[in-house]
C-alpha positions as CSV (number, residue, x, y, z in Angstrom):
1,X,102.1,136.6,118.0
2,X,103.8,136.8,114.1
3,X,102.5,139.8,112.8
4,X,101.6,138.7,108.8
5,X,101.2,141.8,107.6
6,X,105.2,143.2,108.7
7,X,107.2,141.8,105.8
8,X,110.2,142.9,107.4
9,X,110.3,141.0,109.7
10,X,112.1,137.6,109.9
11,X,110.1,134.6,109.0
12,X,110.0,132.3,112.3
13,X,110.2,128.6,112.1
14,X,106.1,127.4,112.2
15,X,107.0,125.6,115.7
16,X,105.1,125.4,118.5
17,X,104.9,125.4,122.7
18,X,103.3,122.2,124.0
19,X,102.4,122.6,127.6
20,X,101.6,120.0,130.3
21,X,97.3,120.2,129.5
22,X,98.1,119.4,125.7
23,X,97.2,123.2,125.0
24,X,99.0,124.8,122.1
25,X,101.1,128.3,123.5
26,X,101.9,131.2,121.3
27,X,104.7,130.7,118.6
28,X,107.9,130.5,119.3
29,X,110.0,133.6,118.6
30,X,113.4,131.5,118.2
31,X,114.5,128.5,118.0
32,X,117.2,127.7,121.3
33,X,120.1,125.6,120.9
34,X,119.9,121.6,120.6
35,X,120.1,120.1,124.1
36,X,119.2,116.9,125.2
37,X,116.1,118.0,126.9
38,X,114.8,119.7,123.6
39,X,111.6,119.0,122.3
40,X,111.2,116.8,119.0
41,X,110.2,119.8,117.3
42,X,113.0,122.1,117.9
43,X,115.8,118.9,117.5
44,X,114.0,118.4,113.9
45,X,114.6,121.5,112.9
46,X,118.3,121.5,113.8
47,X,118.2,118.1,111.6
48,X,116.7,119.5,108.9
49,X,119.5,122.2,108.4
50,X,122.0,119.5,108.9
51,X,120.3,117.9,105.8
52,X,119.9,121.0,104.2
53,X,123.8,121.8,104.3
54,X,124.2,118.5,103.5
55,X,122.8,119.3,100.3
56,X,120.3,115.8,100.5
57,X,117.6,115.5,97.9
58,X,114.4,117.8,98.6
59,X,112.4,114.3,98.7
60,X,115.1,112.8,101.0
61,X,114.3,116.0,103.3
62,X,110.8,116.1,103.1
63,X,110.6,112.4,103.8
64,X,112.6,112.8,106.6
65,X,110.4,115.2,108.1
66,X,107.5,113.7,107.5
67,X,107.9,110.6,109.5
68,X,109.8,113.2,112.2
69,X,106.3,114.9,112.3
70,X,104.1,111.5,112.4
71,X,106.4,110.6,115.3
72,X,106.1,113.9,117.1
73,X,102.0,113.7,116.8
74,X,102.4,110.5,118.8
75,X,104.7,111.7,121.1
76,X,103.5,115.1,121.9
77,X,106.4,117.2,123.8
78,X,108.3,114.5,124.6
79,X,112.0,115.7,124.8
80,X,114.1,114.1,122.4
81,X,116.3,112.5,125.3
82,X,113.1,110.7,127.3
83,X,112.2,108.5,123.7
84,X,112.8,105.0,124.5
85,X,112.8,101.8,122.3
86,X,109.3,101.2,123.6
87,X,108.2,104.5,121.8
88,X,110.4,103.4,118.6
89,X,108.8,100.0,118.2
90,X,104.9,101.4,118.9
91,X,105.7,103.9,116.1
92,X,107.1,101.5,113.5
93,X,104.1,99.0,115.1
94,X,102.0,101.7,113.5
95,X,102.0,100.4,110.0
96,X,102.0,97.0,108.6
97,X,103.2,98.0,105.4
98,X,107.4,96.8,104.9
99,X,108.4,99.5,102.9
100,X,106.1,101.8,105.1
101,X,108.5,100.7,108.6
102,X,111.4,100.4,106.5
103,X,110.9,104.1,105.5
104,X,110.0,105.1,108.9
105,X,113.0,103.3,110.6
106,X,115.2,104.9,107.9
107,X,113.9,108.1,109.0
108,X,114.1,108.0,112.9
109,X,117.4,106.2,113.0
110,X,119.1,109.2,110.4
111,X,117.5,111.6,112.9
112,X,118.6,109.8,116.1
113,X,121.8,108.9,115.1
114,X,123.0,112.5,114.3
115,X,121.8,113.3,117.7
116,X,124.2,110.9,119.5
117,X,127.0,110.3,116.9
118,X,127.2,113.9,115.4
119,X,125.9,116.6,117.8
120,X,126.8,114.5,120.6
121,X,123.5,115.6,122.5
122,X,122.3,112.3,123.8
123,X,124.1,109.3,124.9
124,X,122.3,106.3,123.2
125,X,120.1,105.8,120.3
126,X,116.9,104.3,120.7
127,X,117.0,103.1,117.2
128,X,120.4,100.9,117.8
129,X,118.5,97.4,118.3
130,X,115.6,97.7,115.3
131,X,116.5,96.0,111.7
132,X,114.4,97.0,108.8
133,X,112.7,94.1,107.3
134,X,114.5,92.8,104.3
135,X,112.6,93.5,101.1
136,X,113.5,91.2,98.6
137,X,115.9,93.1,95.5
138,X,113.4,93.4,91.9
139,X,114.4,90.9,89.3
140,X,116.5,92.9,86.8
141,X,114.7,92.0,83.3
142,X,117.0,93.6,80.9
143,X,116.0,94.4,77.2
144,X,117.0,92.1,74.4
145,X,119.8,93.3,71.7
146,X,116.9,93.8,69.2
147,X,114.5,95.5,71.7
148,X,118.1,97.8,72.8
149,X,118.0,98.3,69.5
150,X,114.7,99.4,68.9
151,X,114.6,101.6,71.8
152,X,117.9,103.9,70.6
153,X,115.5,104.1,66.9
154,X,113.1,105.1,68.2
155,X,114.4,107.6,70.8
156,X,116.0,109.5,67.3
157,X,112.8,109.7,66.1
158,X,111.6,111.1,68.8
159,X,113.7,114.0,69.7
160,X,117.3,114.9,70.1
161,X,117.1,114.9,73.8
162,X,115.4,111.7,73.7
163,X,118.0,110.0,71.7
164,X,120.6,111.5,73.4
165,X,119.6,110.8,76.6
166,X,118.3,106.9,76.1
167,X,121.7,106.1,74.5
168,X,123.7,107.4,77.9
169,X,121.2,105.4,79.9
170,X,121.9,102.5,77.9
171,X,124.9,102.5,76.4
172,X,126.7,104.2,79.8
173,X,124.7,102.9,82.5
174,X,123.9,106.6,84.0
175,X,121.0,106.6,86.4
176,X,118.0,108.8,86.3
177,X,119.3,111.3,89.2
178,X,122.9,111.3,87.7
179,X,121.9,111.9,84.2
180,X,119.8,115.0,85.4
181,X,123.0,116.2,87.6
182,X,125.0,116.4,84.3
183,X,126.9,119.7,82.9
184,X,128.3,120.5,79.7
185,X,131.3,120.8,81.2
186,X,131.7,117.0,83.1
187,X,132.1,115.7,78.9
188,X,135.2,115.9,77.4
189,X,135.5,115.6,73.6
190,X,138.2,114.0,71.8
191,X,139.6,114.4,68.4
192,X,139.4,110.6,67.5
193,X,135.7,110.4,67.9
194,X,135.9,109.0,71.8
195,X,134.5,110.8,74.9
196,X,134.8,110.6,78.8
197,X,131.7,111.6,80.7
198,X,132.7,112.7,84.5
199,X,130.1,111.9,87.0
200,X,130.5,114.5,89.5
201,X,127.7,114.4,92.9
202,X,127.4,117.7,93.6
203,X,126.0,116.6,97.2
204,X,128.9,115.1,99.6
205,X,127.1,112.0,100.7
206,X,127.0,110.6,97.0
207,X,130.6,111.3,96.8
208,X,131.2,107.1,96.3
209,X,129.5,107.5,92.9
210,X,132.3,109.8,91.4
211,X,133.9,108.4,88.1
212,X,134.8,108.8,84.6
213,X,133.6,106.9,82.3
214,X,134.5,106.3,78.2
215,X,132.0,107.0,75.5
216,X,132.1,106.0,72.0
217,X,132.1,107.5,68.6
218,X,128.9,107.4,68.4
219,X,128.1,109.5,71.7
220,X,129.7,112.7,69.5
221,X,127.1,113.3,66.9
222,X,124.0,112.3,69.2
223,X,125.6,115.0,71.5
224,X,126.1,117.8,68.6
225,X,122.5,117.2,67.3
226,X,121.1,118.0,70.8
227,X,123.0,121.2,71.3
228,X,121.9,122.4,67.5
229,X,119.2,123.5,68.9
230,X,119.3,124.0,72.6
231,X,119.6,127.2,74.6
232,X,122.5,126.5,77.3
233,X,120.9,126.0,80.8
234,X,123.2,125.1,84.1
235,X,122.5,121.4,83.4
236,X,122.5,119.6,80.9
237,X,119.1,118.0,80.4
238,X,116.5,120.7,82.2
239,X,113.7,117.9,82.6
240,X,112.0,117.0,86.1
241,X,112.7,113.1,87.1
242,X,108.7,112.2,86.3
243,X,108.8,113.7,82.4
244,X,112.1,111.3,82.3
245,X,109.8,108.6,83.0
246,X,107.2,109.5,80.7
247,X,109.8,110.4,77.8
248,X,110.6,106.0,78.6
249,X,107.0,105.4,78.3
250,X,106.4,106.8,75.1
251,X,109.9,105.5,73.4
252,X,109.4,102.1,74.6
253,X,105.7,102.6,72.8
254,X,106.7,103.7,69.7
255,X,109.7,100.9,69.7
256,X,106.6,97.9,69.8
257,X,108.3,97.0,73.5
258,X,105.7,95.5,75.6
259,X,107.5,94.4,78.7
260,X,107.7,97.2,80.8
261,X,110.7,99.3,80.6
262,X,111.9,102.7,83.1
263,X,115.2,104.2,83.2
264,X,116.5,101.5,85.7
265,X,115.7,99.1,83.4
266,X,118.0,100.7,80.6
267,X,120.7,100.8,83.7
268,X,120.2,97.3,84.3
269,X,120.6,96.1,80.5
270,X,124.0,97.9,80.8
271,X,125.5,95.9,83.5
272,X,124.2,92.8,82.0
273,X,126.1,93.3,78.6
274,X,129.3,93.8,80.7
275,X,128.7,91.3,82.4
276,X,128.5,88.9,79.3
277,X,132.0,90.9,78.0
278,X,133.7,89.7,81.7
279,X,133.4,92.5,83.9
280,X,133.7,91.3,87.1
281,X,132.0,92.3,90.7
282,X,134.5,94.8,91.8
283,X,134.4,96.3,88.4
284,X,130.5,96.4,88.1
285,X,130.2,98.1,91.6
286,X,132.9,101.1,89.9
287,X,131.3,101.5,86.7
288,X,127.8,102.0,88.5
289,X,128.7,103.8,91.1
290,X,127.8,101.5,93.8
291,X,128.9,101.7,97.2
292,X,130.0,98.4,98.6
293,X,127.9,96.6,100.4
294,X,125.8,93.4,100.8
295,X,122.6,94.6,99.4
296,X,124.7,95.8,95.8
297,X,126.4,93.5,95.8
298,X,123.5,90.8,95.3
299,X,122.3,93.3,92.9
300,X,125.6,92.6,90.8
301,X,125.7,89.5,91.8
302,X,122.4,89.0,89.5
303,X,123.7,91.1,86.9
304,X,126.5,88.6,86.3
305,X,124.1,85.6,86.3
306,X,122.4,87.3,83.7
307,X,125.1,87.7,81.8
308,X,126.6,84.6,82.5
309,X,126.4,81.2,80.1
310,X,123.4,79.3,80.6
311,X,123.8,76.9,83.5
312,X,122.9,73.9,81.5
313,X,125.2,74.1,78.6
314,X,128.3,71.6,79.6
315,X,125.6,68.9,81.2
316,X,126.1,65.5,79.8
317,X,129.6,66.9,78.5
318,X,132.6,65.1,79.0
């Protein structure tokens, strides 16, 4: 047993024995190698450092493991290479919420598929033949030229930060997670008033959303007035995602906006005013930062109807 009261020793991974009668052994003392015959348990934890060195998101990681656990508690010691499909599609059957099985499927097939494809441990994945449910994409409903404007007013009133940071959401596109991965030293200032902002994913599976983009003149000044009176941290904006959300809430209050608005809405009011200056597909998926595939792709797909003339203008035209 873990003595609690030895700080010297090394802290042991909280996993458990499972034996045939359901009875919970002693702790284990260390965690073997991955095998196919390990226990769910014991392969999770292996996943979890893979994740770990991957540098994913802690709520990407605690996700993960959550559904990881949920599916262990139904499985008891199963090893991970005696899971079948059968066991795949009770556990999704578990919930009759979409984005629920979605989440879960998301989870188990991640876990599954770095098992067979990765660590080479099992020969199949019995995740291959499930689809998650499609969910249908939100209706981007972007802010108006006056309401943009209203927004960027009252976000100087506000604060520096605020100001600052509505403008890159809007008038760069930056989402929430990329705006709070910022340094100082990803902008570049020019003489002639111009900037370039470098978006840099310090995590290698967000490597696709790498890019530079071009600020205006008026990026300059907003930026200066921030860093008056700042104390320099490692990023540039040291704010958690949720007070983000809450600074939105309170802008979009103070600007008379009554339509709901959150920092993907900001990002979506971007891509629709390039879309009315002709930016097409290709060049909407690189100045977001969007991998290519079907799902963003219908996402710009709508951006550019958006943007787009009104359907009806040339009927009864010659």
């Amino acid at each position: 047993m873990s003595d609690s009261t030895n700080s010297d020793r090394p802290q042991q991974p909280p996993l458990f024995d499972v034996q045939d009668e359901g009875r919970f052994e002693p702790e284990i003392g260390v965690i073997g190698p991955l095998r196919p015959d390990s226990k769910l348990p014991v392969a999770a934890y292996w996943f979890r450092e893979h994740l770990l060195d991957e540098q994913r998101p802690d709520n990407t990681v605690k996700s993960y493991m959550y559904d990881l656990k949920l599916l262990e508690r139904k499985l008891v010691a199963k090893p991970i290479n005696q899971v079948t499909k059968q066991n795949i599609a009770s556990f999704l059957g578990d919930t009759q919420s979409r984005s629920t099985k979605k989440r879960r499927l998301t989870s188990v097939s991640q876990f599954f598929g770095w098992l067979v494809k990765e660590k080479q441990v099992l020969a199949e994945n019995p995740t291959a033949d499930f689809y998650p449910d499609k969910i249908a994409l939100k209706t981007p409903k972007p802010l108006h030229p006056d309401e943009q404007e209203a927004l960027l007013v009252a976000a100087a009133e506000d604060s520096p930060r605020a100001a600052l940071m509505c403008w890159m959401m809007l008038r760069l596109g930056l989402g929430r997670s990329e705006l709070l991965d910022l340094e100082r030293m990803d902008i570049e200032l020019h003489a002639g008033g111009g900037s370039e902002v470098t978006i840099f994913p310090r995590t290698t599976h967000m490597r696709n959303k790498e890019r530079k983009l071009l600020a205006t003149a008026e990026f300059g000044p907003l930026l200066a007035a921030y860093e008056a009176n700042r104390e320099p941290t490692a990023k540039l904006f040291d704010i958690s995602p949720q007070s983000v959300n809450k600074m939105i809430d309170r802008i979009k209050a103070r600007a008379g906006i009554e339509k709901k608005v959150t920092p993907q809405t900001l990002r979506d009011t971007y891509a629709v005013e390039l879309a009315k200056e002709g930016a097409t597909e290709e060049q909407l998926l690189a100045i977001l930062g969007l991998a290519d595939d079907a799902r963003n792709r219908m996402s710009v797909q709508r951006y550019l109807k958006l943007g787009g003339p009104p359907i009806n203008g040339s009927v009864g035209t010659p």
